[in-house]
N, C-alpha and C positions, 0 to 999 in steps of 0.2 A: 411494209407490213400491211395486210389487210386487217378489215375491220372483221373478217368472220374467225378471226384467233381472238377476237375478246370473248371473257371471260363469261360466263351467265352467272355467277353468284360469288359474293368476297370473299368463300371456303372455298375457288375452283380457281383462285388469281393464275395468270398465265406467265406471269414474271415480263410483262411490257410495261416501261413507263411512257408517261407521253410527258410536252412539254410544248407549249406554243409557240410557233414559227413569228406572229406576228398579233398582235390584238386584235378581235374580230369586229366589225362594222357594228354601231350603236341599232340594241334590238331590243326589242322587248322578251322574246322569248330567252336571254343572259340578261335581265335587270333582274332578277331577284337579289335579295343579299348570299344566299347561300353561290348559287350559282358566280356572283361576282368574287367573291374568297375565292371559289373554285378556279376560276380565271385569274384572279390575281395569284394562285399558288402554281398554276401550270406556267406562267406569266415565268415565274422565279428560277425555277427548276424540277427537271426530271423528276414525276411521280407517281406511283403508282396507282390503280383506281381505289387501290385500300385506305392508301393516304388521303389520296382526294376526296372521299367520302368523311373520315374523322376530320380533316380538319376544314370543309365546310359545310357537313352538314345536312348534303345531301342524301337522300337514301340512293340504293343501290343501281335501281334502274336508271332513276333520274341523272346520278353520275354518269351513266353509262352510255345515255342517251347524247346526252352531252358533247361525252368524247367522239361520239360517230357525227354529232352534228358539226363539230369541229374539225374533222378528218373528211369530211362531207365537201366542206368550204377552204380545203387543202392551206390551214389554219395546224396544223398540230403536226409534230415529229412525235414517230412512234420508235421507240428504241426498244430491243430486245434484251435487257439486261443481261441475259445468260451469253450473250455477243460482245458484250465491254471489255475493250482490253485491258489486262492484267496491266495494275498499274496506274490506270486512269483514274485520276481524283478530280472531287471539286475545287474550284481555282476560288471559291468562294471563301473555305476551309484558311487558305493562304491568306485572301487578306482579312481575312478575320482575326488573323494570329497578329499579321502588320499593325493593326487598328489597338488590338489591345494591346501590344507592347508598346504603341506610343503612349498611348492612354496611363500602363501604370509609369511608364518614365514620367508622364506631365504629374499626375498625381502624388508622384514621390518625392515632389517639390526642384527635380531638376530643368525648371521651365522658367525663361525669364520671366519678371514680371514688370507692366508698363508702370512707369512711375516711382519708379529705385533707380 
């Protein structure tokens, strides 16, 4: 994906998420706090620049600038969402399900307990 399919405004989204290949080298131009959210949510998973602007914070060019400086420093996978195969889930979703089923078994008091 090239960086001239990004988008110019959050009403023009082009349906690409991105997601970081790796964390980028310590800088001042990513310490801010918005910007680090930002990096830690690209960090996580696949997102859009919509999302990555609500949930840190950044305005819109700022995100944007971002992204390209991150694509810059061949730091970022650019995924075409309208490309995702039919089918394809987060594996995250899965063990989130894993995590809470054991969760409500230990809570529903079927868990040993030390000292009985």
């Amino acid at each position: 994906m090239s960086l001239d399919r990004l988008s110019t405004s959050p009403e023009d989204d082009d349906g690409l998420t991105y997601k970081l290949r790796r964390w980028p080298p310590v800088s001042a131009q990513f310490s801010g706090p918005g910007e680090l959210r930002a990096l830690a949510l690209l960090a996580s998973r696949p997102v859009s620049l919509a999302v990555l602007c609500g949930h840190s914070g950044l305005a819109y060019p700022r995100a944007r600038s971002l992204i390209a400086e991150l694509s810059l420093l061949d730091l970022l996978h650019m995924t075409d969402e309208l490309s995702r195969p039919v089918g394809a889930s987060d594996a995250s979703g899965a063990v989130r399900h894993r995590l809470m089923a054991r969760m409500s078994h230990w809570l529903n008091g079927s868990h040993t307990s030390v000292g009985r």
